[in-house]
C-alpha positions in Angstrom: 67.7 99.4 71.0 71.2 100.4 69.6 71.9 103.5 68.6 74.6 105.2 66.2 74.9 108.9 65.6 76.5 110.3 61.8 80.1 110.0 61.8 80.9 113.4 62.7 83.4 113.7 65.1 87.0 114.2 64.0 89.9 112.6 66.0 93.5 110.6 64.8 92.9 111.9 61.6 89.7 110.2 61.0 85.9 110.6 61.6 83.7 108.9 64.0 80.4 107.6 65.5 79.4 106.8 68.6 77.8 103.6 68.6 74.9 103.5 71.9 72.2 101.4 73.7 69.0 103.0 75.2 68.8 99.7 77.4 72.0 98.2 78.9 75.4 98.4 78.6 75.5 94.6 78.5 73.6 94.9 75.3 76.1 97.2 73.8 78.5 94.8 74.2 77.0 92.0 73.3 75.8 93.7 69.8 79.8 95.2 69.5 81.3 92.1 70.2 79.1 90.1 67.6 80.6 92.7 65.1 84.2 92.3 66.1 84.6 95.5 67.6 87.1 95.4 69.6 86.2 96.3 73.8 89.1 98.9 73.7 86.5 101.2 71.6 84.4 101.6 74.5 84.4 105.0 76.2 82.1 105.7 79.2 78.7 104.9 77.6 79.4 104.5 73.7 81.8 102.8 71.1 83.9 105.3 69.0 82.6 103.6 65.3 85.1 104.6 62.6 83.6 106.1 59.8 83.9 103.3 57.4 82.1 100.9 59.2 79.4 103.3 60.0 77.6 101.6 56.8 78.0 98.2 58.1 76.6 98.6 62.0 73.5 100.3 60.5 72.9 97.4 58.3 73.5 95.1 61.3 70.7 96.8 63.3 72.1 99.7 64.9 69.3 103.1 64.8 70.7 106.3 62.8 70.2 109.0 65.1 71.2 112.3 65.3 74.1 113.2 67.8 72.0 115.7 69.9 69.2 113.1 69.8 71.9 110.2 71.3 72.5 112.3 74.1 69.1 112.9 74.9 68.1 109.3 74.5 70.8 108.3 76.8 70.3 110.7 79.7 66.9 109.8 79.6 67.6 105.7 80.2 69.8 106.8 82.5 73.4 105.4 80.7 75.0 108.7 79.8 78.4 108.9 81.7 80.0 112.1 81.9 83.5 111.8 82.2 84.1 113.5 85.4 81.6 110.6 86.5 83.3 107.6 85.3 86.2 105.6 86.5 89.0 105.7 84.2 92.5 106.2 84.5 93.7 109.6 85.0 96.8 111.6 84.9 99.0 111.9 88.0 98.0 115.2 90.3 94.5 115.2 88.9 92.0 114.5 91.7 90.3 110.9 91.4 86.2 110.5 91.3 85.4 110.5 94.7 82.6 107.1 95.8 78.8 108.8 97.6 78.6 108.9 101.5 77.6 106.4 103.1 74.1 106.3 105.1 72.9 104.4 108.0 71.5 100.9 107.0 73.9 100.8 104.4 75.8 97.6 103.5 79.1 97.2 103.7 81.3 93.9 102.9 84.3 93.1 105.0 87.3 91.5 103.0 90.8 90.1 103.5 93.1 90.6 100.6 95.9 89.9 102.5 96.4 88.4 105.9 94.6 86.0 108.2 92.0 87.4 111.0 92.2 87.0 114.4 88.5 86.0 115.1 88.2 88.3 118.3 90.1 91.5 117.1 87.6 91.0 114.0 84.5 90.7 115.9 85.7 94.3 117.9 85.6 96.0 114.9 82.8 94.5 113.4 80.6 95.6 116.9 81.7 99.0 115.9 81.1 99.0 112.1 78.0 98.0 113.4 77.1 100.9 116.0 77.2 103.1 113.2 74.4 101.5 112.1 75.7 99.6 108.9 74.9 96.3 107.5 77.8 94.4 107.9 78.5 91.6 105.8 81.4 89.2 105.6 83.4 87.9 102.7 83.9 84.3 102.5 87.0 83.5 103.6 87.6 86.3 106.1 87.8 83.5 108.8 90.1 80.7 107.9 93.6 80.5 106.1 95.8 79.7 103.1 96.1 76.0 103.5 100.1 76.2 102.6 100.7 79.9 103.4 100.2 80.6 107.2 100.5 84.5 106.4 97.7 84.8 103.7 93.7 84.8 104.9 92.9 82.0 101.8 94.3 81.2 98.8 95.2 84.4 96.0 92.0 83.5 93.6 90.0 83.2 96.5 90.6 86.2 98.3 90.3 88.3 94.9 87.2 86.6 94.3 85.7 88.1 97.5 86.6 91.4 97.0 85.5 91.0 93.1 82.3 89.8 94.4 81.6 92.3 97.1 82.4 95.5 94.5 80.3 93.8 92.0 77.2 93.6 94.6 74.7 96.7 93.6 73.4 96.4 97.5 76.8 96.9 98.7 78.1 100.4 99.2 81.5 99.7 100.5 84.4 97.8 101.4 86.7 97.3 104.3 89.7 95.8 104.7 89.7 93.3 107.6 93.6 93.4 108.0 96.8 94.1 106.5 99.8 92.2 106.6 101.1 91.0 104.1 99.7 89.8 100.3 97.4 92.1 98.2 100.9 91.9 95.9 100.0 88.1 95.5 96.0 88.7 94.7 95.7 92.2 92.7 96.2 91.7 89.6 93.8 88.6 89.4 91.3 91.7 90.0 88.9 92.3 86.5 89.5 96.0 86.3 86.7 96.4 84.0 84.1 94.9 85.8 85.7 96.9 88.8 85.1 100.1 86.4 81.4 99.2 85.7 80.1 98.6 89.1 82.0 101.5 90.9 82.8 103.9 92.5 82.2 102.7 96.3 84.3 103.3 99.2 87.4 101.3 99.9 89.3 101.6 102.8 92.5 99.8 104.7 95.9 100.8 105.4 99.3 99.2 105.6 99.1 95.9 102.8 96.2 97.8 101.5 98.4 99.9 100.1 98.5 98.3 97.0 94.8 98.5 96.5 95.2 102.1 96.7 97.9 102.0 94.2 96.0 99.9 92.0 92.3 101.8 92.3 94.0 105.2 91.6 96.1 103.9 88.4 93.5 101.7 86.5 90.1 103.5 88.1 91.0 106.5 88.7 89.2 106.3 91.8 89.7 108.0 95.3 89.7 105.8 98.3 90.2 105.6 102.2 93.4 105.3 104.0 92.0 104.4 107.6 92.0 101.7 110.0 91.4 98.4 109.2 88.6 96.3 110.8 90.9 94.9 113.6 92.5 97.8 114.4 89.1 99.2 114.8 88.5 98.0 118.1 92.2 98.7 119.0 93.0 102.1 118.0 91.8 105.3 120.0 88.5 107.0 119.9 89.2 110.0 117.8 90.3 107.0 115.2 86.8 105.8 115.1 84.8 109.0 115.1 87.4 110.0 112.8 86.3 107.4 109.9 82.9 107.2 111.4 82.5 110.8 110.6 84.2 110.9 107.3 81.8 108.0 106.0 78.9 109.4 107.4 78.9 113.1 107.6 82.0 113.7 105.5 83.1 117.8 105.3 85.7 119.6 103.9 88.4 120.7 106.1 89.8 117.5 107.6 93.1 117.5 109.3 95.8 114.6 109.8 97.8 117.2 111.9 95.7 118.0 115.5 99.2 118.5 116.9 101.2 119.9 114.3 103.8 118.0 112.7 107.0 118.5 112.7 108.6 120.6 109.9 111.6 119.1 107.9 111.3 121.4 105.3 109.1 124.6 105.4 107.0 126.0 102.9 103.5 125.4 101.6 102.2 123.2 98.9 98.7 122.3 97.4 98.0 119.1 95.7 96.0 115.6 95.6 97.3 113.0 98.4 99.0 110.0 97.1 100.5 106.8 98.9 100.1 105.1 102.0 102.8 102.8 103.4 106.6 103.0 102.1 107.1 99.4 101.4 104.1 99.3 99.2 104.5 102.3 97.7 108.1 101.2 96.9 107.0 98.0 95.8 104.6 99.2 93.1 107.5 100.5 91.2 108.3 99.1 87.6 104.0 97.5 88.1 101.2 98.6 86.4 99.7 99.5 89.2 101.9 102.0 89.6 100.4 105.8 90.9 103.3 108.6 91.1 103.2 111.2 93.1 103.6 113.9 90.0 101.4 117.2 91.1 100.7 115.8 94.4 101.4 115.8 98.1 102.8 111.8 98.8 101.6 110.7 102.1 103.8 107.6 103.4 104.4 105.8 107.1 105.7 102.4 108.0 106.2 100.4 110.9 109.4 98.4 112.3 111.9 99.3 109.6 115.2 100.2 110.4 117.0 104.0 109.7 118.9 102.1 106.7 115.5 100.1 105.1 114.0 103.3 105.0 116.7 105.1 103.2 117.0 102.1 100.9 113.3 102.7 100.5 113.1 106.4 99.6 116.0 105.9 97.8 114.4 103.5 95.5 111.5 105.8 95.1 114.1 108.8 94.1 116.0 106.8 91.9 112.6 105.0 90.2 110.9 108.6 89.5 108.0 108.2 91.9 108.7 111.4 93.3 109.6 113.6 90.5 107.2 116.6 90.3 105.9 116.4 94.2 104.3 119.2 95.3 105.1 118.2 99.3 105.7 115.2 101.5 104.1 114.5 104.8 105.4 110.9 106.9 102.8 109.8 109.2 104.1 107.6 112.2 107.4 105.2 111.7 105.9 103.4 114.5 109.3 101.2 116.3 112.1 101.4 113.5 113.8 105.0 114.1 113.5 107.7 116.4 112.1 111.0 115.6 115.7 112.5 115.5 116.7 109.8 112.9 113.7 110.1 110.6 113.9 113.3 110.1 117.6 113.6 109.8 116.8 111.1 106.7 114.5 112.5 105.7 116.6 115.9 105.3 119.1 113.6 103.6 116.8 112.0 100.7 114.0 114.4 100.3 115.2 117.9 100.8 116.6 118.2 97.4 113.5 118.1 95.9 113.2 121.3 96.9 109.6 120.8 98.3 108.2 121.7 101.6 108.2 118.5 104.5 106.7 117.5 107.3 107.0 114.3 109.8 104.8 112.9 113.0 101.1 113.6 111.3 98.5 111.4 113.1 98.7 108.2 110.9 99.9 105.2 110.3 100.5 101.8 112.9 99.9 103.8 116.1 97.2 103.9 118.0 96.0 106.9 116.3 95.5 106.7 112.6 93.4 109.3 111.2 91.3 108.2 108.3 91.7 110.7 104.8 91.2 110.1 101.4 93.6 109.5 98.8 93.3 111.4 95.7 91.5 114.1 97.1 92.9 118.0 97.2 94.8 118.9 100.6 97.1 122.0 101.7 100.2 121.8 103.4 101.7 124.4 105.5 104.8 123.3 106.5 105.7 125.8 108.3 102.8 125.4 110.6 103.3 121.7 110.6 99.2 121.4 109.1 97.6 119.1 106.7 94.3 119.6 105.8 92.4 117.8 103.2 90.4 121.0 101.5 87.8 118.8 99.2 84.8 116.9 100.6 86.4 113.2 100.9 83.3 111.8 100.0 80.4 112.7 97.7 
């Protein structure tokens, strides 16, 4: 049954209603589209109705109720979506809507969005996905390759249509990345963000290419997800990397640190805020795209492997002079795993970041060494700078 409460509620000048369904949000649609209205009007779990055509969806079928009553109605079904509950866009610096924990016989999809696989390096970290006791499932075209591209895992439609597929599955509860490399640029925005929106929120995580999925979830969701190791580095990396994202999947607690040995301090001070970034390039990439999240009120994360003291300076540099980092609370680099020494990074580092006036650290535990520890992105963290300590102070996961 549709629903519409009196138009009642004041905004842009004008009044509204909120046009509902007691049954499915597929429904509502269907019964807004037939009326023209466009799908921007959507909010949550209800079409804003301007008062003028209130008239005109009752006569088309739509229930006069009153606005009290529409809640009610809705929380009962089920459909009402509070808006700290829903993925939508939000402002830089604001913390993102965190996906629920994950729980022993869960399922959770496997995807490539970017590279091909190398079958045995896959099958190591599946074997430990596994131990944890998850259902693992595999997209695809996980296994294979782009018939012209060597360095993509399939074609860009097809490897967005995996990872569309696997979000969109109500039995599964999360995805990881099998690899990185290089081409989530190529595939992303081929992604349906509201279809994304309307299954969600479930647990992504990757690191390196994935990047840009991080980029992308946090700009058009608004949605908190996983920087961590990557199925085939899995079976690679070190064991505190595994119990690491085992633990924050499973049993995740406030009070996680990507410092056990404190980093090194560029710049001292302290600094609260969200985490935002991942790896440089990416980051870097994402300017000028709407895909675009800044690090405005927050504490940027960022690593990168096998670039050179002057590709990272062109890097930062590009994030200075784009705006990315205007408004940073802090900065912490991960590993620069075989481009500079420590000496030169954070010499650089000095160079291009210490006019922001912001506390800095370099050498936390991740990025493309063997020991990446797994944290979540948009999610509240303190810095101490001083101490060389980052500690994510929020539960990463619901």
């Amino acid at each position: 049954m549709l629903l519409i409460d009196p138009p009642n509620s004041a905004g842009h000048g004008r009044l509204w209603s909120h046009l509902a369904s007691d049954t499915s949000y597929d429904e509502l649609h269907a019964f807004a589209a037939a009326l023209g209205i466009p799908r921007r009007g959507f909010d949550r779990d209800h079409y804003d109705i301007p008062a003028e055509r209130y008239e005109e969806v009752v006569a088309s079928g739509a229930v006069p109720v009153a606005s009290r009553e529409l809640i009610v109605v809705l929380t009962r079904a089920g459909l009402r979506r509070r808006k700290s509950q829903t993925l939508a866009p939000r402002r830089p610096g604001r913390p993102l809507l965190r996906a629920p924990r994950l729980r022993v016989g869960d399922r959770v999809a496997v995807v490539a969005p970017a590279g091909p696989v190398l079958p045995e390096r896959l099958e190591a970290g599946l074997s430990v996905l596994r131990s944890w006791g998850l259902d693992v499932v595999l997209g695809e075209h996980v296994v294979g390759g782009d018939r012209r591209w060597e360095y993509l895992a399939a074609e860009d439609a097809a490897r967005a249509g995996d990872l569309m597929r696997a979000w969109c599955d109500p039995d599964v509860s999360a995805l990881v990345c099998a690899r990185g490399g290089y081409g989530v640029h190529r595939m992303v925005d081929l992604l349906d963000w509201p279809a994304l929106a309307k299954a969600g929120p479930k647990v992504l995580v990757g690191f390196s290419d994935v990047t840009a999925l991080h980029q992308a979830f946090a700009a058009h969701l608004g949605m908190s997800t996983v920087h961590g190791p990557v199925v085939t580095s899995l079976g690679a990396g070190d064991d505190e990397s595994r119990e690491r994202l085992r633990s924050l999947l499973l049993d995740p607690v406030p009070g996680l640190s990507i410092t056990p040995t404190a980093a090194r301090t560029v710049v001292g001070g302290q600094a609260d805020g969200v985490l935002v970034g991942g790896n440089l390039a990416l980051v870097a990439a994402e300017a000028g795209t709407p895909n675009r999240m800044p690090a405005a009120g927050s504490i940027a994360v960022l690593e990168d492997v096998d670039e050179p003291a002057y590709r990272l300076d062109r890097l930062l540099t590009q994030l200075l002079r784009s705006g990315w980092f205007d408004q940073v609370h802090g900065i912490v680099l991960g590993d620069f795993t075989g481009g500079v020494t420590t000496e030169t990074l954070d010499d650089l580092a000095r160079d291009r970041l210490g006019a922001l006036g912001v506390p800095v650290v370099a050498g936390a535990a991740f990025g493309h060494a063997a020991r990446n520890l797994a944290f979540p992105l948009g999610v509240r963290a303190h810095l101490d700078a001083d101490a060389g300590s980052v500690v994510v102070t929020d539960r990463p996961l619901r």
